[in-house]
C-alpha positions in Angstrom: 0.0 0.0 0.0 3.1 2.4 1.0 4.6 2.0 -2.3 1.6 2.2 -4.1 1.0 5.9 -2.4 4.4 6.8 -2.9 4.0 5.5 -7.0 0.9 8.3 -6.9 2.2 10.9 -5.4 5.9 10.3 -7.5 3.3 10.6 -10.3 1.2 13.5 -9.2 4.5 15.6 -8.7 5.4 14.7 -12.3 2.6 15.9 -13.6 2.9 19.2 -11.8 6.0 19.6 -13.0 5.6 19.2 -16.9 2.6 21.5 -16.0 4.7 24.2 -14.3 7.3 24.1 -16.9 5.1 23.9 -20.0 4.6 28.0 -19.4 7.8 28.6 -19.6 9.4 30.0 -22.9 12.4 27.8 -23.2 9.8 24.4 -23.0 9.1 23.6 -26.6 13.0 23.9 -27.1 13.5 21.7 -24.3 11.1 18.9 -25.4 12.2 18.7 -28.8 15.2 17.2 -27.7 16.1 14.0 -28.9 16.1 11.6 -25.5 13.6 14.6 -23.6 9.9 13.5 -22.8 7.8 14.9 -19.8 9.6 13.7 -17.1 13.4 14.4 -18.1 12.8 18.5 -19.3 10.7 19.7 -16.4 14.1 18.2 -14.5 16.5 19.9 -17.0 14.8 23.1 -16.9 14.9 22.9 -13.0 18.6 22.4 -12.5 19.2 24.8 -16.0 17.2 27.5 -14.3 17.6 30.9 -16.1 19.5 29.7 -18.9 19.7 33.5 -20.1 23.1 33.4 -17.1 25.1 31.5 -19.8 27.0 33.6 -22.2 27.5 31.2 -24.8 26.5 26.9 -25.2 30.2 26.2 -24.2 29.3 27.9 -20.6 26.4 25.0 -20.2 27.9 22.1 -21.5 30.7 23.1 -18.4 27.9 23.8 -16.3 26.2 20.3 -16.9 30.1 18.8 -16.3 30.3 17.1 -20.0 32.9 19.5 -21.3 35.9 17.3 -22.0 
């Protein structure tokens, strides 16, 4: 019963999130990318915040860590 409350809830929260972020600007951009679905942007726009702070793509790609 625990887990399936916590499998609700996990779901509920999702939901919110997509919801949240879908007014955002930067959404559709986000989505379209290839491995991105409703559950993985809202999460990417969350860490990302303000992605307006990066002067250029190099500046993310160091933020996210994958800059060789």
């Amino acid at each position: 019963d625990q887990l399936n409350s916590a499998s609700v809830t996990v779901e509920e929260l999702r939901s919110l999130m997509n919801e949240t972020a879908s007014k955002l600007p930067e959404y559709p951009i986000v989505m379209q990318m290839k491995g991105v679905g409703p559950s993985l942007g809202p999460q990417l726009m969350a860490e990302i915040g303000d992605v307006t702070r990066f002067t250029h793509k190099g500046a993310l790609t160091a933020f996210a860590g994958v800059d060789p």
